[in-house]
C-alpha positions as CSV (number, residue, x, y, z in Angstrom):
1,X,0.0,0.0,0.0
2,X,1.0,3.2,-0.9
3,X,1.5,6.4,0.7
4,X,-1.0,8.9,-1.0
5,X,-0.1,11.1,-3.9
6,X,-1.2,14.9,-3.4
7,X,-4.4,15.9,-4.6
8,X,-4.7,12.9,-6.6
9,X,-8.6,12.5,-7.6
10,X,-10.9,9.7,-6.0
11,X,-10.0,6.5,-8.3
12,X,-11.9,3.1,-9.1
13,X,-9.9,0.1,-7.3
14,X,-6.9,-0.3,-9.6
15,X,-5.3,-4.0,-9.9
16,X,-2.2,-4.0,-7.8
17,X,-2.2,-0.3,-6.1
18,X,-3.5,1.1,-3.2
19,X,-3.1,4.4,-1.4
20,X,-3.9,5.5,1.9
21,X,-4.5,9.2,2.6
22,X,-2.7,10.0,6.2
23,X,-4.5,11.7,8.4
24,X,-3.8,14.9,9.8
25,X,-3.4,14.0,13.6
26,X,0.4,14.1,14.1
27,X,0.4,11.1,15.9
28,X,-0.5,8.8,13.3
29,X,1.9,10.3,10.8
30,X,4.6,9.8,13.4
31,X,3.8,6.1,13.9
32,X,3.0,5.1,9.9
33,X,6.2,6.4,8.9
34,X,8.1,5.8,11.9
35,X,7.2,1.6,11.0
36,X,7.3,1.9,7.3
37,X,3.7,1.1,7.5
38,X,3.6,2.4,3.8
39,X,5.5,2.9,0.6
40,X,6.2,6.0,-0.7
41,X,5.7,6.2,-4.7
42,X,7.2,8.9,-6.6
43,X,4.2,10.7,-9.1
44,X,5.9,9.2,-12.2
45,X,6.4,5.7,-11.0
46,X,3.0,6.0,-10.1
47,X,2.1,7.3,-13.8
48,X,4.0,4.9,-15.7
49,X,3.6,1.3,-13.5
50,X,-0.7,1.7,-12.6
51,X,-2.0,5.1,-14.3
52,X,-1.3,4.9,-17.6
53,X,-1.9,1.1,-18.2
54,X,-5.0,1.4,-16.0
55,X,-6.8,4.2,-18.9
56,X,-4.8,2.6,-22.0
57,X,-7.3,-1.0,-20.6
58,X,-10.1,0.1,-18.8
59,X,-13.1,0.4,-21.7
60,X,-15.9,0.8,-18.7
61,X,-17.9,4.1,-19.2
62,X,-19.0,4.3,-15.4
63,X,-15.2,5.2,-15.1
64,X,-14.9,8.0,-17.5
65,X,-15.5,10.8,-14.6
66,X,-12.4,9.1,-13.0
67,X,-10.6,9.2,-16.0
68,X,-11.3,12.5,-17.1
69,X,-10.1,13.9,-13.8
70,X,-7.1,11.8,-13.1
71,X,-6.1,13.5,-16.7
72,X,-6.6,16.7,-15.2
73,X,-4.3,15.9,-12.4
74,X,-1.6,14.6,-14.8
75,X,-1.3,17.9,-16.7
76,X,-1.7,20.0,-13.2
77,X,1.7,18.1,-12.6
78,X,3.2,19.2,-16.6
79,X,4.1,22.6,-15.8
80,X,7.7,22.1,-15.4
81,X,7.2,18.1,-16.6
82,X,10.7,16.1,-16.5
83,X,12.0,14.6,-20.2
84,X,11.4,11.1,-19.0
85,X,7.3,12.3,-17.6
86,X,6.7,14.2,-21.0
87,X,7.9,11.2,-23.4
88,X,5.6,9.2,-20.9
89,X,2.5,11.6,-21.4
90,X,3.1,13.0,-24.9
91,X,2.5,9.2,-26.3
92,X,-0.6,8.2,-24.7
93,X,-4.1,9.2,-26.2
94,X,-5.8,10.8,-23.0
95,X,-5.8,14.5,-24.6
96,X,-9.7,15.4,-25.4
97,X,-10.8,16.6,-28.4
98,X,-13.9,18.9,-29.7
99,X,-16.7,16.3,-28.6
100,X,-18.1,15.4,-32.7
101,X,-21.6,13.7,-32.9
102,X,-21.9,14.0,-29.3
103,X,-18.9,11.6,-28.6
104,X,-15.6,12.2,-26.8
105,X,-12.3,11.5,-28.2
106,X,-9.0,11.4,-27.7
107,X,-5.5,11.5,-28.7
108,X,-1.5,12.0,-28.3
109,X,-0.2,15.1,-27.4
110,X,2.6,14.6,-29.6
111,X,-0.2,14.6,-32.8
112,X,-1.7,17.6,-32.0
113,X,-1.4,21.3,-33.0
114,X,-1.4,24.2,-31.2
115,X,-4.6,26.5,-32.2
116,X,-2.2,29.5,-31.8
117,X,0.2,28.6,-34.1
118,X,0.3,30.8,-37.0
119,X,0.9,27.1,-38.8
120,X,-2.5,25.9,-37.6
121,X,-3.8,27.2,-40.6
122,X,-2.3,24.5,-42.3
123,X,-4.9,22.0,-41.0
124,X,-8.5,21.2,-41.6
125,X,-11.0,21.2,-38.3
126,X,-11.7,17.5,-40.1
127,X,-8.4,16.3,-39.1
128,X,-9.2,16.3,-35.4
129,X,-5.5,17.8,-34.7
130,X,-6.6,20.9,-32.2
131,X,-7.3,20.0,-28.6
132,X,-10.2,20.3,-27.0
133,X,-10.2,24.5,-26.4
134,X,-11.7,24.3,-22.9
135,X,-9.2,21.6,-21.8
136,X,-6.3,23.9,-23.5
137,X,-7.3,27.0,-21.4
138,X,-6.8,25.2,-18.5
139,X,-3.8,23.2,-19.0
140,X,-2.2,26.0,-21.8
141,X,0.9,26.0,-19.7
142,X,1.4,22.1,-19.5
143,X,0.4,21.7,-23.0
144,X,3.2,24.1,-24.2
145,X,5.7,23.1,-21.6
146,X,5.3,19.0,-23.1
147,X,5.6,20.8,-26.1
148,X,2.5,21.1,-28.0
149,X,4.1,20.9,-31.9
150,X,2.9,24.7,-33.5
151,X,2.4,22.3,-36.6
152,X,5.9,22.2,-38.4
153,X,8.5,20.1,-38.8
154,X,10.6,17.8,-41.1
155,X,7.9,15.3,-42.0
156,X,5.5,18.4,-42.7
157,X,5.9,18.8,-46.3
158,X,5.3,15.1,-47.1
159,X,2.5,15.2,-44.5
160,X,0.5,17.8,-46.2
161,X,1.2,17.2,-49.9
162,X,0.0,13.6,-49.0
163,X,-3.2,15.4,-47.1
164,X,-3.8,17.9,-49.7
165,X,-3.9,15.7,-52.5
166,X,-6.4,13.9,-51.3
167,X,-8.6,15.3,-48.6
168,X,-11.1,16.7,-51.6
169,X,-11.2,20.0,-50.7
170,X,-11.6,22.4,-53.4
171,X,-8.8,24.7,-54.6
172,X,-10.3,27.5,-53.2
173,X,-9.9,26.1,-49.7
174,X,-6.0,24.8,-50.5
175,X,-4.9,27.9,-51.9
176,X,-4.6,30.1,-48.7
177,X,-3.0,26.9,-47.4
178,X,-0.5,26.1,-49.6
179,X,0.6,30.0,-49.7
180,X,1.3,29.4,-46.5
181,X,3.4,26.3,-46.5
182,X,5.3,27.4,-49.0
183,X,6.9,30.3,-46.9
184,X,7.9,28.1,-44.7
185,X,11.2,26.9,-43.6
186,X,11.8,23.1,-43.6
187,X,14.6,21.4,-42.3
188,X,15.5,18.7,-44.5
189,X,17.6,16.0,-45.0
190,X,17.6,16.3,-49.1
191,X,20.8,13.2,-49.1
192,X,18.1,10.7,-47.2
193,X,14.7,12.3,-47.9
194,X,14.9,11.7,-51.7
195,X,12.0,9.1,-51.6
196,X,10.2,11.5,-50.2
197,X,10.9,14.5,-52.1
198,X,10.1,12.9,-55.1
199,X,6.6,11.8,-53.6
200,X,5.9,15.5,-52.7
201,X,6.7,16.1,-56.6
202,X,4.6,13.9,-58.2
203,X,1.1,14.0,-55.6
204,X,-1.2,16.7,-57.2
205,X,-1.4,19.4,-54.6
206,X,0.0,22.2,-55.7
207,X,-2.9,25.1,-56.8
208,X,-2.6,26.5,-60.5
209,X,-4.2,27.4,-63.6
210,X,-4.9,24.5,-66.2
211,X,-3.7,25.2,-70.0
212,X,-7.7,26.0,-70.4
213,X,-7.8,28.3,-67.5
214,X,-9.3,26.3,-65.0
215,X,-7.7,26.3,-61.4
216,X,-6.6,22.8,-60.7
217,X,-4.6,20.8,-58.3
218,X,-1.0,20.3,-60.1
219,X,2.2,17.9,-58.9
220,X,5.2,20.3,-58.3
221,X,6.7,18.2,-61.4
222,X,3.9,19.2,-63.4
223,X,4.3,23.1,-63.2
224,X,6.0,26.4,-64.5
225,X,6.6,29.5,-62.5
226,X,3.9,32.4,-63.6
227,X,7.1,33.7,-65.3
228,X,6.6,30.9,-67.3
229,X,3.4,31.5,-68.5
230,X,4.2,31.7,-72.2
231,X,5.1,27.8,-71.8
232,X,2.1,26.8,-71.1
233,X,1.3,24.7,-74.2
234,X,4.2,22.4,-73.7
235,X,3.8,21.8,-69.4
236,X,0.5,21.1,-67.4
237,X,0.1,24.7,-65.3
238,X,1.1,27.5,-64.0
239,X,1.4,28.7,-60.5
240,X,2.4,31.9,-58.7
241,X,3.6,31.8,-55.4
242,X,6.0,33.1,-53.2
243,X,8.6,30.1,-51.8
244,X,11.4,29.8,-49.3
245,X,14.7,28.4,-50.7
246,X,14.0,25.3,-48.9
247,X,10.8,24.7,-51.0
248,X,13.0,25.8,-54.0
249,X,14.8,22.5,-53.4
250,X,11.8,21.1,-52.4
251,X,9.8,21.5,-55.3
252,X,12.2,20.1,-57.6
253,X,14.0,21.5,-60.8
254,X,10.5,22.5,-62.5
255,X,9.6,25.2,-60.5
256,X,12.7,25.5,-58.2
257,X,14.4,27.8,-60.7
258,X,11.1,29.3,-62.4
259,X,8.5,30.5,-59.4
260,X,8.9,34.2,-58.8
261,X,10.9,35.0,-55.7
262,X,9.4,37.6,-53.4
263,X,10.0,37.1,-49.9
């Protein structure tokens, strides 16, 4: 039996822990820890040996209340979280997220977005990548603190050329998007990313004008530059947008050299 955790919530019997709050007459403090009478637990061995397993296999609704709250005290305790307690937290799915069709649901910290990210534009409502906002106000500092990903990094490009391409939204919706990504700077690898560059070059995603004048979704390897507008009878489309050099590279030798600089 262990020692009780502070402020931890009122739990359901858990398989193989038990705590016992002390009470506040001296005397019995004196003689439980004077004989050892119980074990201390640190919070994270607690977390990682009962909590954790106990909500990744306990499916019993009655239990949700518990749940819900024992994730409230988890990230009242992620304000200055430890590496080894945020790699711990940041890979379970106990974040909530907007209830849809009057159901709850969950998921990693490390897949989610932070709403205040100028690169949460990049993302559709649809993707279920935004925590829940009320559960965000409350834990905002624990949230950024086990760092809550503003929505870029390496994978990113690959990510949303693979989304884009095929989430059927219209180009109107993409365009504002894909502006956006473009003018933004990616660390990558380009000596062992080469599979995946040449995926984000050939996945129609990329917003221009057909040789008809239609807009239409275009692969990188497809397009001109507007500069190269006067082309357009021997390449698929045009587009105009500003890039960073690392989307120059990016892109590929098609539009690397060809899409107007101005940044």
């Amino acid at each position: 039996m262990y020692e009780a955790l502070p402020q931890l919530p009122s739990l359901p019997e858990i398989v193989g822990v038990h705590f016992y709050t002390i009470d506040v007459d001296a005397a019995e403090k004196y003689i439980v820890r004077k004989l050892n009478l119980l074990e201390k637990i640190s919070m994270e061995q607690a977390l990682t040996k009962h909590f954790l397993p106990w909500m990744a296999t306990t499916q019993d609704d009655s239990w949700v209340s518990a749940k819900e709250a024992l994730v409230n005290w988890i990230f009242d305790n992620s304000k200055t979280p430890s590496e080894s307690w945020m790699t711990n937290i940041i890979s379970q799915p106990i974040v909530p997220l907007p209830a849809r069709n009057g159901y709850k649901h969950y998921r990693c910290l490390r897949d989610l977005i932070d709403p205040a990210s100028t690169y949460s534009a990049l993302y559709f409502d649809e993707e279920c990548v935004f925590p829940c906002p009320e559960f965000l106000k409350q834990h905002e500092v624990a949230l950024r603190s086990c760092r809550l990903s503003k929505g870029i990094k390496s994978t990113t490009p690959l990510d949303r050329a693979r989304y884009y391409s095929s989430c059927g939204a219209t180009v109107q919706e993409l365009q504002k998007k894909v502006t956006l990504l473009l003018k933004v700077l990616i660390e990558c690898d380009f000596g062992s990313s080469a599979i995946s560059i040449n995926e984000i070059r050939s996945l129609k995603w990329l917003p221009g004008k057909s040789v008809d004048g239609h807009f239409a979704l275009f692969a990188p390897n497809e397009c001109r530059g507007i500069d190269q507008g006067h082309l357009v009878d021997v390449v698929w489309g045009t587009a105009d947008y500003s890039v960073s050099e690392d989307w120059r590279r990016i892109l590929g030798q098609y539009v690397r050299y060809n899409l107007p600089s101005r940044y």
